[in-house]
DRENDO-851925 format. One record per atom (N, C-alpha, C, CB): residue number from 1; atom name; x, y, z. Coordinates in nm, 3 decimals. Each point is the difference from the previous one (the first is absolute). Glycine has a CB too. Layout:
<marmis>
pos,site,u,v,w
NUM,CA,X,Y,Z
...
</marmis>
This chain:
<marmis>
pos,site,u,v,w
1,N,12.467,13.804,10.205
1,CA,0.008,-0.145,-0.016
1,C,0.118,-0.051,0.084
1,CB,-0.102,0.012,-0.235
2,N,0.109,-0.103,0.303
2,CA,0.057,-0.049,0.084
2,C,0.083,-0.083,-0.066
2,CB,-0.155,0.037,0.155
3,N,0.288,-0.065,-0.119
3,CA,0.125,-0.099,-0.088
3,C,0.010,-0.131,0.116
3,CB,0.192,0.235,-0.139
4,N,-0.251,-0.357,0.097
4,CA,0.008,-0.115,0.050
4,C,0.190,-0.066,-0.036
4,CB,-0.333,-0.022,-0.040
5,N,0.368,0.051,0.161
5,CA,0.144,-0.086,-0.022
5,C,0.011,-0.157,0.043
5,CB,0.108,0.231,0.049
6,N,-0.045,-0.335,-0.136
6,CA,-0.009,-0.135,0.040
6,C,0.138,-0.041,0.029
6,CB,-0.203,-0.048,-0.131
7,N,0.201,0.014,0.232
7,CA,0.144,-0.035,0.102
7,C,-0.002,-0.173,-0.096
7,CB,-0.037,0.167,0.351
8,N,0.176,-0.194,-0.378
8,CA,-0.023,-0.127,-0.030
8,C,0.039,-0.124,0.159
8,CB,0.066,0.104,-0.309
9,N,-0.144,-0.205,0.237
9,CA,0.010,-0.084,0.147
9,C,0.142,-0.080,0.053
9,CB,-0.256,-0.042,-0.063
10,N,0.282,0.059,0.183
10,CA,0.148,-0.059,0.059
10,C,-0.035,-0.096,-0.038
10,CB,0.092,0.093,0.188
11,N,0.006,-0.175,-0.161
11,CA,0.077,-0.165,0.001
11,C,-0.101,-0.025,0.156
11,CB,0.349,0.015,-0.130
12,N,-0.339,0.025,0.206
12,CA,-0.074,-0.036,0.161
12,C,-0.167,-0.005,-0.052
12,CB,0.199,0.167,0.205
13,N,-0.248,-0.091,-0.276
13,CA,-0.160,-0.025,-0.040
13,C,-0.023,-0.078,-0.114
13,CB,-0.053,0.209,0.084
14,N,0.122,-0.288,-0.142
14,CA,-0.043,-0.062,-0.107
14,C,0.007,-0.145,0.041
14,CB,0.070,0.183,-0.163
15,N,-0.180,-0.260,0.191
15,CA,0.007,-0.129,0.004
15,C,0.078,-0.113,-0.059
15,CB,-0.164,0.097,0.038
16,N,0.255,-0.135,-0.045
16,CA,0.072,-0.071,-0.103
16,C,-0.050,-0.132,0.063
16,CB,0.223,0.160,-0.080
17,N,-0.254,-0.238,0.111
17,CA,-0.067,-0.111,0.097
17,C,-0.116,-0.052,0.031
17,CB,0.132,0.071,0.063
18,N,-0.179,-0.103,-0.193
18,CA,-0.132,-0.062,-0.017
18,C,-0.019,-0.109,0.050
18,CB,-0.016,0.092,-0.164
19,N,0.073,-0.250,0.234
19,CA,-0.038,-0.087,0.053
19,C,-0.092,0.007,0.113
19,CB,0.179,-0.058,-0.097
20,N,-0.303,0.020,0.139
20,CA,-0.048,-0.005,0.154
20,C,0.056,-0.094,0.066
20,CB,-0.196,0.073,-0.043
21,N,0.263,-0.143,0.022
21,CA,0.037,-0.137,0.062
21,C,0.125,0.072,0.083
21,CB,-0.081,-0.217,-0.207
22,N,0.156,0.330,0.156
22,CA,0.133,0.061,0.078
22,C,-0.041,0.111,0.092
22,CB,0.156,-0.046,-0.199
23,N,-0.141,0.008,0.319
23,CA,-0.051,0.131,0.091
23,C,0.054,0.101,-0.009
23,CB,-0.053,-0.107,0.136
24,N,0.010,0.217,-0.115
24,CA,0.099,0.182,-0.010
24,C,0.089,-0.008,0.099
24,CB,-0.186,0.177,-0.059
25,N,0.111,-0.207,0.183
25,CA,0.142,-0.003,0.123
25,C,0.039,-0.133,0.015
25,CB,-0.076,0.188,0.157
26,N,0.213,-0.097,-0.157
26,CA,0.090,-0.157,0.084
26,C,-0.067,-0.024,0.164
26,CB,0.293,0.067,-0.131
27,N,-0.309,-0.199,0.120
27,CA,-0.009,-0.069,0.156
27,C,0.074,0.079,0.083
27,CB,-0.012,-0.232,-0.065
28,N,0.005,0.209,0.192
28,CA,0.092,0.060,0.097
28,C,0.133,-0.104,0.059
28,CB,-0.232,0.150,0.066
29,N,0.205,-0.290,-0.107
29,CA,0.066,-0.056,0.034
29,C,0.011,-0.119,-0.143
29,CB,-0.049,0.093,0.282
30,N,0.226,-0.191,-0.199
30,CA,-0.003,-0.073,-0.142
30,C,-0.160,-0.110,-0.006
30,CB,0.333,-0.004,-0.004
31,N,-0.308,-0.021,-0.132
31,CA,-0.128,-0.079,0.014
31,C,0.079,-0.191,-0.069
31,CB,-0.242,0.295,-0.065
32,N,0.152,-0.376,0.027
32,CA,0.032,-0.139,-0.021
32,C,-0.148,-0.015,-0.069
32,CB,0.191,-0.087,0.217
33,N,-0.189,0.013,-0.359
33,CA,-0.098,-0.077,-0.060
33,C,0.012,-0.117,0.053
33,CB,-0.009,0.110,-0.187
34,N,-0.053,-0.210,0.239
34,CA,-0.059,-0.149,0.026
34,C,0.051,-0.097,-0.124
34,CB,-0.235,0.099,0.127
35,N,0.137,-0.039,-0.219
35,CA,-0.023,-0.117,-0.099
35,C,0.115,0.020,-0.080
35,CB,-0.257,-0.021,-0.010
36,N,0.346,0.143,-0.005
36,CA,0.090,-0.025,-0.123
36,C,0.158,0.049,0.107
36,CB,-0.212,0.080,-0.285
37,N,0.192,-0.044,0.360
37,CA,0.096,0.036,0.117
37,C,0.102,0.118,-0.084
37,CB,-0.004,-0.277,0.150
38,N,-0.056,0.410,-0.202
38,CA,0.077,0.101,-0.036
38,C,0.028,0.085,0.101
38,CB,-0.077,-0.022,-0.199
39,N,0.162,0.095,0.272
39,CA,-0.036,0.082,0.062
39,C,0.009,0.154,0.014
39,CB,0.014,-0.196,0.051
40,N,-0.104,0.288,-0.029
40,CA,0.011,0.140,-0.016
40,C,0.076,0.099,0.135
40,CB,-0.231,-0.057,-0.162
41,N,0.283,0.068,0.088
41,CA,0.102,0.115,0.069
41,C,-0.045,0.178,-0.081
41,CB,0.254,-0.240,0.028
42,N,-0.244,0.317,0.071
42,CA,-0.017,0.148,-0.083
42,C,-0.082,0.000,-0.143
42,CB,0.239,0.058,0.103
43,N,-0.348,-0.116,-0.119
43,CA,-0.076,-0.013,-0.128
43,C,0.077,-0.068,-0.133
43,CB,-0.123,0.214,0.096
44,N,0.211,-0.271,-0.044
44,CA,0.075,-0.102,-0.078
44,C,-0.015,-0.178,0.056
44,CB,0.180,0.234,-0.045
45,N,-0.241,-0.263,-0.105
45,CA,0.005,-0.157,0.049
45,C,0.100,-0.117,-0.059
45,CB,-0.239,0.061,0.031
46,N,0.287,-0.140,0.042
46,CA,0.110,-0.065,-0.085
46,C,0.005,-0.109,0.082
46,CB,0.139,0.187,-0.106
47,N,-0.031,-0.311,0.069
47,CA,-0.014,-0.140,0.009
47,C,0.134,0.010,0.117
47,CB,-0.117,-0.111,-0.284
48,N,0.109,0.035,0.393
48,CA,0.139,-0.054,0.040
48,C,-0.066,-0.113,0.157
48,CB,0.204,0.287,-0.106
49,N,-0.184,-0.408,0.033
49,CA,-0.036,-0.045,0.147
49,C,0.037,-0.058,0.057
49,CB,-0.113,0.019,-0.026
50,N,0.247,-0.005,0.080
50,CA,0.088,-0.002,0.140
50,C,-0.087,0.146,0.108
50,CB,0.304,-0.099,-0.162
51,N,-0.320,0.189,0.087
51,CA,-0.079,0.110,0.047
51,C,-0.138,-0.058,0.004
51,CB,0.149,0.187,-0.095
52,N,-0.194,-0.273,0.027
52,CA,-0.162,0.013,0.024
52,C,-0.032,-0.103,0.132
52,CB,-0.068,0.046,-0.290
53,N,0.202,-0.141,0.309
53,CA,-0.006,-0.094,0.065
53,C,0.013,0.091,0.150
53,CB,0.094,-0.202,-0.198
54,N,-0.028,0.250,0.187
54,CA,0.018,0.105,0.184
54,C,-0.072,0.082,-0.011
54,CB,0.217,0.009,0.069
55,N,-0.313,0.018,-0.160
55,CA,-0.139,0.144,0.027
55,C,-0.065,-0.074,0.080
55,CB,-0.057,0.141,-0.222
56,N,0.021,-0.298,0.094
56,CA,-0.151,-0.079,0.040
56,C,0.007,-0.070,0.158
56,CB,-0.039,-0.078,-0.285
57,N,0.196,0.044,0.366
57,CA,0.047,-0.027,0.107
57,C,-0.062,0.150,0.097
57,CB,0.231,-0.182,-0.121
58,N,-0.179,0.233,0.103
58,CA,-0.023,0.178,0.035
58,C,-0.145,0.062,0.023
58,CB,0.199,0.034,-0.157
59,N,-0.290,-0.135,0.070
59,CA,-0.144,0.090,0.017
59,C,0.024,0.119,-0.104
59,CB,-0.052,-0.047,0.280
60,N,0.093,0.066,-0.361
60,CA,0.024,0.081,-0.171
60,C,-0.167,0.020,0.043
60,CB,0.231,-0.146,-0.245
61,N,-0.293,0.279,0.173
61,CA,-0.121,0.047,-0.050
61,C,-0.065,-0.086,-0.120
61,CB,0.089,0.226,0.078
62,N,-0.153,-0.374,-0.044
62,CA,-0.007,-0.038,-0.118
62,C,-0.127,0.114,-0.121
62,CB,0.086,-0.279,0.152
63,N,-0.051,0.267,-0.243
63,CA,-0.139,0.061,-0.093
63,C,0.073,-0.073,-0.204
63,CB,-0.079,0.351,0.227
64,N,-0.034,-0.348,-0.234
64,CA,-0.003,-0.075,-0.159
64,C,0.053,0.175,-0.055
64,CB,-0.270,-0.263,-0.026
65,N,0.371,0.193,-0.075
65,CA,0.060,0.076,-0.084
65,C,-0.080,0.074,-0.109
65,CB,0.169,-0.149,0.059
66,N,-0.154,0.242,-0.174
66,CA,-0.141,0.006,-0.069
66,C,0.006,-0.079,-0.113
66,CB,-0.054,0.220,0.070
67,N,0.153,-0.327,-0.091
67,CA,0.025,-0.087,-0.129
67,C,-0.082,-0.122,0.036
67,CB,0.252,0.082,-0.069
68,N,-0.248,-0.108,0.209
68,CA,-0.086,-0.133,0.078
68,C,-0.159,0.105,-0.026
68,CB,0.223,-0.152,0.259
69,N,-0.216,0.218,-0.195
69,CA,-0.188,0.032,0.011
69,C,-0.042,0.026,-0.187
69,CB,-0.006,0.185,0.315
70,N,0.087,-0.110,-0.391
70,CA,-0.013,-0.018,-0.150
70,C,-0.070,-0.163,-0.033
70,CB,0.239,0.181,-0.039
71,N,-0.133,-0.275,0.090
71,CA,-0.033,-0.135,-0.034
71,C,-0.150,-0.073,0.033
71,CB,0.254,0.000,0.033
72,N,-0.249,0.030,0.127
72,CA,-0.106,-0.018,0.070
72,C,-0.154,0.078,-0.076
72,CB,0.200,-0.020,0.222
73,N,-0.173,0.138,-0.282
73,CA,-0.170,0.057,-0.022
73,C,-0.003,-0.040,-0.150
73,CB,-0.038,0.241,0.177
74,N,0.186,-0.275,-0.254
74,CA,-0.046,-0.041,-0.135
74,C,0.034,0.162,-0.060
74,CB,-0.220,-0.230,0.050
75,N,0.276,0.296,-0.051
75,CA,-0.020,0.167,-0.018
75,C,0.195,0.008,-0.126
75,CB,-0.191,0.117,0.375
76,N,0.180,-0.187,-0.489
76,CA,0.120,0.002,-0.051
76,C,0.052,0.120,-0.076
76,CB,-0.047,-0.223,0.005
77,N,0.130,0.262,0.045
77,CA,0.064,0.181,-0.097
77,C,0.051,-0.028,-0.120
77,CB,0.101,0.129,0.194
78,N,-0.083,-0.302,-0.223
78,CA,0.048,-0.037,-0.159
78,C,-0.073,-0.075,-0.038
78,CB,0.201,0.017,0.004
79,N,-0.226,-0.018,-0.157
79,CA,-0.039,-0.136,-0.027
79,C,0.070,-0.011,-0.163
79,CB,-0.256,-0.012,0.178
80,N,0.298,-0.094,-0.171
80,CA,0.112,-0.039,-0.116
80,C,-0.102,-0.145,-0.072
80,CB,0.301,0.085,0.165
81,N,-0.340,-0.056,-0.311
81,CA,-0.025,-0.065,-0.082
81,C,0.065,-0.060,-0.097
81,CB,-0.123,0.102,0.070
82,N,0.159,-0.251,-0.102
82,CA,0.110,-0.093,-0.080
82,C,-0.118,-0.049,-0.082
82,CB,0.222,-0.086,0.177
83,N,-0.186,0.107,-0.304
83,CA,-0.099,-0.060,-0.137
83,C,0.122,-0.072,-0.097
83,CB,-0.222,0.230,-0.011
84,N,0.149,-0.349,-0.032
84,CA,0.054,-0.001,-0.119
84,C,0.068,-0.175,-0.015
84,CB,0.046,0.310,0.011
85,N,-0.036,-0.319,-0.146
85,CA,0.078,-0.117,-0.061
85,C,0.108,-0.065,0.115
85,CB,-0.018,0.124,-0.257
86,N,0.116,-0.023,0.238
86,CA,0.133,-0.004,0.065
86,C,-0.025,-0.042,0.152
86,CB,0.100,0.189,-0.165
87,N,-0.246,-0.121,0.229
87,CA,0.035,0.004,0.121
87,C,-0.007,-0.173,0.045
87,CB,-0.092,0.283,0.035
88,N,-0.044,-0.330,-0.087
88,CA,-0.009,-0.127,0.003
88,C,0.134,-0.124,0.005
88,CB,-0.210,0.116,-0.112
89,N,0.296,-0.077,-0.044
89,CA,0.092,-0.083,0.010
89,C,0.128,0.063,0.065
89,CB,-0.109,-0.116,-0.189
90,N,0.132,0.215,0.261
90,CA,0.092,0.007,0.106
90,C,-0.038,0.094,0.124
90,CB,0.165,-0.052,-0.183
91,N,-0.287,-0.046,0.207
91,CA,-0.066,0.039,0.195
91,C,0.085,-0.020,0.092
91,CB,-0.212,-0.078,-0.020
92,N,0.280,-0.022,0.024
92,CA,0.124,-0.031,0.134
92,C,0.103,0.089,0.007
92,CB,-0.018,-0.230,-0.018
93,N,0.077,0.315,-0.110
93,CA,0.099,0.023,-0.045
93,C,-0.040,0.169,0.059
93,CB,0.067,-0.224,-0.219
94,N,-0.191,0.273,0.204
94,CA,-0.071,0.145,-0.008
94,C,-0.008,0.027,0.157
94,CB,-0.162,-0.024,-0.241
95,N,0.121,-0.140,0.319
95,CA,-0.023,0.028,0.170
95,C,0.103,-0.011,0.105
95,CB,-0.200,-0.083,-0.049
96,N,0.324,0.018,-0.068
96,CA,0.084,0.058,0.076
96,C,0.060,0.139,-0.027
96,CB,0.026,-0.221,0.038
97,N,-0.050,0.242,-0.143
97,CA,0.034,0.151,0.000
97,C,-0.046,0.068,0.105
97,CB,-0.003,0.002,-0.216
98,N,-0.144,0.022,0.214
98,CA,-0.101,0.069,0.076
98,C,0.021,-0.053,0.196
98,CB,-0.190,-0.002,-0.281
99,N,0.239,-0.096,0.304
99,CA,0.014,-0.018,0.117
99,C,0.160,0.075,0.056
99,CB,-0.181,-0.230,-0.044
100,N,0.260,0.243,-0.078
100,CA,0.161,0.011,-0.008
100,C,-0.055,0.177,0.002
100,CB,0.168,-0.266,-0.177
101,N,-0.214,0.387,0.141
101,CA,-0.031,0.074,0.010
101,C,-0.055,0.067,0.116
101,CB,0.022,-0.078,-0.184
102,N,-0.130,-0.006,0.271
102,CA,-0.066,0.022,0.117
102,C,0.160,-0.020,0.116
102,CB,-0.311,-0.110,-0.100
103,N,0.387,-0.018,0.066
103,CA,0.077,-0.018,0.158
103,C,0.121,0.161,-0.010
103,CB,0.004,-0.374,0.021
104,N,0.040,0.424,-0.132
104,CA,0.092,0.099,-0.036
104,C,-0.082,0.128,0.076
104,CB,0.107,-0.119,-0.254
105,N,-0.259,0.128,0.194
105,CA,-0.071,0.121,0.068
105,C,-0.010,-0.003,0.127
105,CB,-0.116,0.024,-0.166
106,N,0.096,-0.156,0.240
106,CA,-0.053,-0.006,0.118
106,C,0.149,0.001,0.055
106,CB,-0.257,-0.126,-0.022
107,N,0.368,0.095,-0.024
107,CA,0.177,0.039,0.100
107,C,-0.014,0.151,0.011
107,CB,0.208,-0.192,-0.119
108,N,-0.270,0.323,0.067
108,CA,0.050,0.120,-0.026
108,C,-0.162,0.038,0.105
108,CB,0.198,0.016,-0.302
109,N,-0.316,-0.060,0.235
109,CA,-0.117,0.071,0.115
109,C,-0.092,-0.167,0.036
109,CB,-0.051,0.334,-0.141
110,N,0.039,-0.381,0.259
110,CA,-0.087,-0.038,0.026
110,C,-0.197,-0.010,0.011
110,CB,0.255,0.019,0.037
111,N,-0.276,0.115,-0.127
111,CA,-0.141,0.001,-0.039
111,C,0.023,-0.052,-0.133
111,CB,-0.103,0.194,0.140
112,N,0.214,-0.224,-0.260
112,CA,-0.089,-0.022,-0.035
112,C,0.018,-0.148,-0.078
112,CB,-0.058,0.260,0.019
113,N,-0.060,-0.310,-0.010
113,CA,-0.001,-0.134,0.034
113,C,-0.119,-0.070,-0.160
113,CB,0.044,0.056,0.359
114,N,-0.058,-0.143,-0.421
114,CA,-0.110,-0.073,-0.020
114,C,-0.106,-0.086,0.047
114,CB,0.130,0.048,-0.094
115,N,-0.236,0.031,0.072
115,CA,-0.113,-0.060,0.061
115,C,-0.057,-0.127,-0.051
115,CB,-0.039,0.215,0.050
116,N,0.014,-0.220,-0.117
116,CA,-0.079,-0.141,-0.091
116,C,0.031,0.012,-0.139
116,CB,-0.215,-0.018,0.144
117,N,0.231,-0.076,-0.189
117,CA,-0.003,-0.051,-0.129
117,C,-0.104,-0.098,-0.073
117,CB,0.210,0.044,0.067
118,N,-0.276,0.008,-0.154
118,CA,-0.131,-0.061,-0.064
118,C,0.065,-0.060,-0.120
118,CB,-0.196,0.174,0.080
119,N,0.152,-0.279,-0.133
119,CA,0.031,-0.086,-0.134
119,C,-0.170,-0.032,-0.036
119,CB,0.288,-0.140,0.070
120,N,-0.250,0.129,-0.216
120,CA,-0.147,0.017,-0.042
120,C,0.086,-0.084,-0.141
120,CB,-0.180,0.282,0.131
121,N,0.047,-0.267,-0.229
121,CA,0.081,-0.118,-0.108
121,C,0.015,0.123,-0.096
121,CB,-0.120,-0.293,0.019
122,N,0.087,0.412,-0.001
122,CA,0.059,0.089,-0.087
122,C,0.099,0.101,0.023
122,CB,-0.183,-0.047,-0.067
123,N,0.237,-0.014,0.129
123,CA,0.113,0.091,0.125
123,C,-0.007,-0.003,0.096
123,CB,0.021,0.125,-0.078
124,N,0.057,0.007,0.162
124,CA,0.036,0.005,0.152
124,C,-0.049,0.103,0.060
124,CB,0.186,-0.099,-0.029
125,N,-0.214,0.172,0.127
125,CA,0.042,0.074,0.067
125,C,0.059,0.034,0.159
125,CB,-0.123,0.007,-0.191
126,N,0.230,0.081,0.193
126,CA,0.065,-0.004,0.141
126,C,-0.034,0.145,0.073
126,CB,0.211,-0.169,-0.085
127,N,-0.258,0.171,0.200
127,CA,-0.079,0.078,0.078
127,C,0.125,0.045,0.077
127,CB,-0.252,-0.117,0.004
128,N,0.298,0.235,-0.010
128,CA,0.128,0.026,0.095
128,C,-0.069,0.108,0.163
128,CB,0.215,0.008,-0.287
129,N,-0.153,0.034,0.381
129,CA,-0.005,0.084,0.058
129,C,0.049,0.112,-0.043
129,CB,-0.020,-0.141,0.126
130,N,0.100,0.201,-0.203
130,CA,0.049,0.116,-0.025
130,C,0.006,-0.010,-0.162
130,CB,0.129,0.035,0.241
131,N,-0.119,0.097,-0.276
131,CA,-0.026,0.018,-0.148
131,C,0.140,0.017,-0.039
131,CB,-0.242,0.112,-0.006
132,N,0.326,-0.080,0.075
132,CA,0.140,-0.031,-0.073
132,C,0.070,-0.097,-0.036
132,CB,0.008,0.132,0.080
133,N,-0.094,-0.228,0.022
133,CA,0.060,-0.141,-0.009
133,C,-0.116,-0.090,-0.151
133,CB,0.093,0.001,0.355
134,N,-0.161,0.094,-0.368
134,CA,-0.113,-0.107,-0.128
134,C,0.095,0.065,-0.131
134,CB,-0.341,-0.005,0.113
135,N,0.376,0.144,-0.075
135,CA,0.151,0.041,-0.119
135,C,0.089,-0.029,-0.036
135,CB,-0.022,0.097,0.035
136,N,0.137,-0.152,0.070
136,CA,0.058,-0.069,-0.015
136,C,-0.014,-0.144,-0.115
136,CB,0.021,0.141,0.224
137,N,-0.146,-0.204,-0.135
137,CA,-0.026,-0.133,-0.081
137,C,-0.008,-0.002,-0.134
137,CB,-0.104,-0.056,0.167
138,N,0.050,0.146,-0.172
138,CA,-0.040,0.069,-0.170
138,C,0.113,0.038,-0.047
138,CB,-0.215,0.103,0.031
139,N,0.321,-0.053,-0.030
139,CA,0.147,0.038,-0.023
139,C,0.059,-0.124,-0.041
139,CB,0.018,0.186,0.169
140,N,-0.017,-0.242,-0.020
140,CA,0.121,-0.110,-0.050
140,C,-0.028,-0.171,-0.074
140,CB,0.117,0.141,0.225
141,N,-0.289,-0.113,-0.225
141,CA,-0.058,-0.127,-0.120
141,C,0.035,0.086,-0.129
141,CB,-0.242,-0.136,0.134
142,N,0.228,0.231,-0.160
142,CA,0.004,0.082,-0.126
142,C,0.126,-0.023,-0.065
142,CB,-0.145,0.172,0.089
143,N,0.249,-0.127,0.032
143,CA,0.136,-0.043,-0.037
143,C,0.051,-0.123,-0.055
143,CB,0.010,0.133,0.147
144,N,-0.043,-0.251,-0.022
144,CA,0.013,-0.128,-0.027
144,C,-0.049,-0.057,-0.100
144,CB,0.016,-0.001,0.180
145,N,-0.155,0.025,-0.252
145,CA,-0.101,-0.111,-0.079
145,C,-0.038,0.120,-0.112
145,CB,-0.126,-0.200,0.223
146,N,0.125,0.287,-0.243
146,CA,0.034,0.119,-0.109
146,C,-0.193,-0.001,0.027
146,CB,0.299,-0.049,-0.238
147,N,-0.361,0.061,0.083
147,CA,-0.166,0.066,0.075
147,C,-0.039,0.102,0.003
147,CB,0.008,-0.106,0.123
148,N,-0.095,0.167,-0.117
148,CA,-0.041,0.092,0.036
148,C,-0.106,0.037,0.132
148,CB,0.077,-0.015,-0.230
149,N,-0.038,0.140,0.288
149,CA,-0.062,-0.001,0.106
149,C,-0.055,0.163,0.017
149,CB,0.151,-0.224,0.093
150,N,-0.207,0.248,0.036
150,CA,-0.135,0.132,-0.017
150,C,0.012,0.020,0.128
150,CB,-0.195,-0.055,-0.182
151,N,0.184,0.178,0.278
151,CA,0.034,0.064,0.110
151,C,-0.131,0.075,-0.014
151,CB,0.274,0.003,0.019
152,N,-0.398,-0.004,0.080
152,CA,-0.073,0.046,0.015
152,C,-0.036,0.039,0.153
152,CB,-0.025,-0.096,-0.221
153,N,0.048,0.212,0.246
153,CA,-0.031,0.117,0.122
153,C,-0.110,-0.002,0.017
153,CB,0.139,0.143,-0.032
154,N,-0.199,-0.187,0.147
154,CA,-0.175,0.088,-0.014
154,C,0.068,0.130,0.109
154,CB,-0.271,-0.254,-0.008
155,N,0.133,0.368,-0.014
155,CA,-0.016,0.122,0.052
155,C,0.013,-0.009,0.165
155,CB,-0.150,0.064,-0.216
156,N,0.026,-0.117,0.227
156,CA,-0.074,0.025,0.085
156,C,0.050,-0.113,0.154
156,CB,-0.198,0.098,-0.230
157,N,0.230,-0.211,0.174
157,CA,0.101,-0.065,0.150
157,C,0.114,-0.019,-0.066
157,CB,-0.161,-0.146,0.156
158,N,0.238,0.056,-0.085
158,CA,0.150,0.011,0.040
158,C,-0.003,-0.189,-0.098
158,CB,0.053,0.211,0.340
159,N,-0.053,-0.194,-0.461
159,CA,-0.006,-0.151,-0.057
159,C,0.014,-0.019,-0.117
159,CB,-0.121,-0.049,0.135
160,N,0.241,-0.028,-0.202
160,CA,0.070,-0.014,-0.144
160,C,-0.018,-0.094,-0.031
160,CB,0.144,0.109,0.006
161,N,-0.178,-0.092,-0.118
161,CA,-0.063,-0.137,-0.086
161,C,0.152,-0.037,-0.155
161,CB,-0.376,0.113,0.053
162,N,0.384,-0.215,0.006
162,CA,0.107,-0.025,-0.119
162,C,-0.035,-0.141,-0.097
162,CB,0.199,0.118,0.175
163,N,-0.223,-0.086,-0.331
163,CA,-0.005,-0.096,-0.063
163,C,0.145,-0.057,-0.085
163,CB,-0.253,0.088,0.013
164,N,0.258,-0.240,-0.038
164,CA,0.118,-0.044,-0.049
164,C,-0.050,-0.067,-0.132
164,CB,0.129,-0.026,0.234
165,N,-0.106,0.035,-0.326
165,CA,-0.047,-0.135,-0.099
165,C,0.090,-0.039,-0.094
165,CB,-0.217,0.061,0.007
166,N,0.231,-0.167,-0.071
166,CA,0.102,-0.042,-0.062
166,C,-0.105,-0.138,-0.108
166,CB,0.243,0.088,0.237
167,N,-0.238,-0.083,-0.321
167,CA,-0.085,-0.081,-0.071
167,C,0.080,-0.077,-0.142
167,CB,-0.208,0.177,0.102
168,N,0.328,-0.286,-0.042
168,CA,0.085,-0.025,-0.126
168,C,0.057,-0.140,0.087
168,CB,0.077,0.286,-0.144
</marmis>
């Protein structure tokens, strides 16, 4: 009988990087988004535009970032659900939270951004590009407006579902 040995798998073979929207290779050169003007350097994207202003002078590689093409196909990695009593009588008070959350995320990474915001008469929901950033939101309404809230992973893509509710 033959002894099957199982090597466990490196750090180099394990996918940690489920988005399609993030390419495997870095470009060869810097690149420049158009519509939101981030620009990528070494597979890093970030904001500065005194720099974006002498790329786009320069002929910079323009190409859409993957937080712009996210936006563009509708393809959101968060989605953050607001229910409830409370939310109704302090909506102004909740969007600035939720807008005060996005500009803090977007100083540290430029993907990640909010996509749309739906209002409905039984709540909200906010469609983010990145799922850390629909965590956040969920964190710091939780903090702010007390509530309860729900962190839901799916398997199979790269997309967090966060519920908030507060009913008082």
């Amino acid at each position: 009988m033959a002894t099957i040995r199982y090597e466990p798998a490196s750090r180099k073979n394990v996918d940690r990087e489920t988005d399609p929207y993030k390419p495997r290779k870095g470009a060869p050169d810097v690149g420049v988004c158009p519509t939101c003007h981030a620009i990528c350097r070494k597979k890093r994207w970030y904001l500065d535009e005194k720099e974006y202003a002498s790329l786009a002078i320069a002929g910079g590689h323009a190409r859409p970032c993957p937080a712009c093409r996210k936006i563009a196909d509708g393809f959101p990695a968060g989605v953050v659900t607001l229910r409830g009593a409370y939310l109704r009588t302090h909506r102004d008070e909740i969007l600035r939270l939720v807008r005060n959350e996005e500009g803090r995320s977007r100083g540290i990474n430029p993907l990640e951004r909010i996509m749309e915001i739906r209002e409905g008469e039984d709540g909200m929901e906010i469609l983010t590009t990145d799922e850390k950033l629909a965590q956040r939101i969920g964190r710091e309404i939780r903090k702010a407006c007390r509530g309860a809230v729900e962190y839901r992973w799916s398997e199979d893509t790269k997309l967090l579902r966060v519920r908030w509710v507060r009913d008082d």
